[in-house]
N, C-alpha and C positions, 0 to 999 in steps of 0.2 A: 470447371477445370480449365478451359480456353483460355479465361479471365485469369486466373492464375499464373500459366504459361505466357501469357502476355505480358503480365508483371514482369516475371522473371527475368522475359525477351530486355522488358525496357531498365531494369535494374542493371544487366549487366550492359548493356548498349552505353546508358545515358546516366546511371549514379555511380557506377562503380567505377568508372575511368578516371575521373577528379578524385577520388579516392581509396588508388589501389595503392600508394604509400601508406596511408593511415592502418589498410587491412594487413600490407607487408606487415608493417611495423606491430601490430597486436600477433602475429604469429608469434611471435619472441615476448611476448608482454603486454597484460592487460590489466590495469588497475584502476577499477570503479572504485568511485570513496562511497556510491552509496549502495545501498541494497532498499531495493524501489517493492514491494509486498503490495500487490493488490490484487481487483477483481479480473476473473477472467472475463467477465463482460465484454464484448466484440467494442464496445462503445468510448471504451477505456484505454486509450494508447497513450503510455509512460512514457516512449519515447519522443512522442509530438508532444505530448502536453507539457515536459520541462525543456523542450528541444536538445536534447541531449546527442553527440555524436555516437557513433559505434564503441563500446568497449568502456563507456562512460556510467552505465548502468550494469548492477544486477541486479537484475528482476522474478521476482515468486510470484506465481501467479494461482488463484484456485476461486471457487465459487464464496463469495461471500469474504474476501481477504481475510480469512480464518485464521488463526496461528494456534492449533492443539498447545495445551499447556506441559509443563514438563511431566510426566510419564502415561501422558495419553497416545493414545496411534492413532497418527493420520498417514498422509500420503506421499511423507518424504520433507516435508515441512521445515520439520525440526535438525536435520540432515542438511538441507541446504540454507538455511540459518547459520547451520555452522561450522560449514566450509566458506560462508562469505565473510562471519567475524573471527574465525579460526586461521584462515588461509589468506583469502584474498585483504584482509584485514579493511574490512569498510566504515569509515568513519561515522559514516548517520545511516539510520535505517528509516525508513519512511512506510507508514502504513495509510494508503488509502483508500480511504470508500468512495462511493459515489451516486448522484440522484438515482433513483429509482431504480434500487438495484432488485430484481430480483429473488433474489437468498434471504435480504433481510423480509420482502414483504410475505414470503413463504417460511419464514421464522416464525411470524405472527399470526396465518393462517396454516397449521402443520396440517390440517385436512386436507390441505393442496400435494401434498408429498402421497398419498396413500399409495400412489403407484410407483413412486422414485424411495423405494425404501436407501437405496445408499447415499441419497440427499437427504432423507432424513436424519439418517445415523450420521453424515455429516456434520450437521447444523446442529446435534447436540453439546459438539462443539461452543455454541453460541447459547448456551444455555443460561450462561448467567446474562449475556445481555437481554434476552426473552424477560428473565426474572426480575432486571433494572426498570425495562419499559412497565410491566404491570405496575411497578409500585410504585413509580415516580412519574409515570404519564398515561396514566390511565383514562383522564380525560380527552387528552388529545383522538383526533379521526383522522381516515383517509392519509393525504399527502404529508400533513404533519405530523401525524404518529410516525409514517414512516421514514420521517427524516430522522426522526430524535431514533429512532431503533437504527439509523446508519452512522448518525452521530455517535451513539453510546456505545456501537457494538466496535467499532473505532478505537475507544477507549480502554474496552476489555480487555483488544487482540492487543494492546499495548502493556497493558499488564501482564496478560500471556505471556508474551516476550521478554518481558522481566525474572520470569522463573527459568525458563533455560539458562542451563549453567554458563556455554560462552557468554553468551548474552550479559549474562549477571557477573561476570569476572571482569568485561569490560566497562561495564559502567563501574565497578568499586573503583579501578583503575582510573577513570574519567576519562578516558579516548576515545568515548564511545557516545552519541547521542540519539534519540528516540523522538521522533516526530509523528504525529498525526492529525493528517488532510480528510477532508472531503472535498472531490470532484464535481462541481457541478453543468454536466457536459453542455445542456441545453445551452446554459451560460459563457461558457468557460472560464468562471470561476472558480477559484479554491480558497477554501478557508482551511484554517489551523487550529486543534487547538492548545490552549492556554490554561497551565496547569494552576495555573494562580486562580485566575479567575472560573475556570470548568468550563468555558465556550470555545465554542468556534467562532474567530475570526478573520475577516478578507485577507489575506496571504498578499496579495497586492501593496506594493508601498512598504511592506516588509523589512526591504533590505535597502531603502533609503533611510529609513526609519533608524532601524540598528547601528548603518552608519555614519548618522549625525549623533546618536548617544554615543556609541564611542571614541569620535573626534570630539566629543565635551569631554570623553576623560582626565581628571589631571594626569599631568606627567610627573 
């Protein structure tokens, strides 16, 4: 607790003074375009990792970046989904995972849960991605099984997302986009992926990338 209260001390000492404008100004008005969905993993800070300022990000956070599908109950999930494309009206949603998370390696072994039943009942949540990995990477061990279970479980909460109705009004509309990362903290890399191809790739170079194809667009 010390350590905390020392934070605090030096938050409001030494970062909040350079930006007690910015926080005035979010009293009256705060408009994140995106809504940032990840793990609550201590390991996983959204707002270091895209360096975002204050009031730049909304953020959901829970074990296993889960997103219940529409008429499941979870834990508010779906509720602040969509008060961020209802309300706040946020342009990209972004789901990520990240290296060794966890939830997903406690997906694959559920005899780890015998004593966390409401992690259990969580993570059936994540049942189709359990059901993906047996049958399409069955082979895989260890580190690399559980990467493709944090890859594909990635993929699911994305489709998830697609059956909530705000969710799904916004994209008929097209104001609305859907991305999914993986974190990899040891690294700090992130990959994307790519719905053409079904990979994850380096996120890096990205956005040089996009902006040399669309300065070749004709006019």
């Amino acid at each position: 607790m010390q350590k905390l209260i020392q934070g605090v001390e030096q938050f409001q000492n030494d970062v909040f003074p350079p930006l007690q404008g910015l926080f005035e100004q979010l009293v009256h008005e705060a408009s994140p375009e995106t809504l940032f969905i990840t793990c609550s993993d201590s390991r996983v800070d959204p707002v270091m990792l895209t360096q975002s300022q204050p009031g730049e990000l909304f953020v959901l956070r829970n074990a296993g970046n889960i997103i219940p599908p529409r008429g499941k109950v979870g834990g508010g999930e779906a509720a602040t989904i969509e008060f961020a494309v209802s309300v706040v009206k946020v342009k990209q949603i972004v789901i990520c995972g990240h290296s060794h998370c966890a939830a997903m390696t406690a997906l694959l072994r559920p005899e780890q849960l015998a004593l966390l039943p409401a992690m259990s009942e969580w993570l059936n949540h994540a049942e189709t991605t359990r059901r993906i990995v047996r049958k399409y990477h069955s082979r895989l061990q260890g580190p690399e099984l559980v990467r493709a279970t944090i890859e594909e479980n990635v993929v699911v909460q994305l489709n998830n997302l697609r059956t909530l109705p705000a969710v799904a009004s916004r994209l008929v509309k097209g104001d609305l986009e859907l991305h999914g990362w993986v974190y990899e903290f040891e690294t700090g890399e992130v990959f994307a992926y790519e719905p053409r191809s079904r990979k994850f790739a380096p996120l890096a170079g990205r956005l040089l990338a996009e902006s040399g194809a669309a300065s070749r667009q004709p006019r």
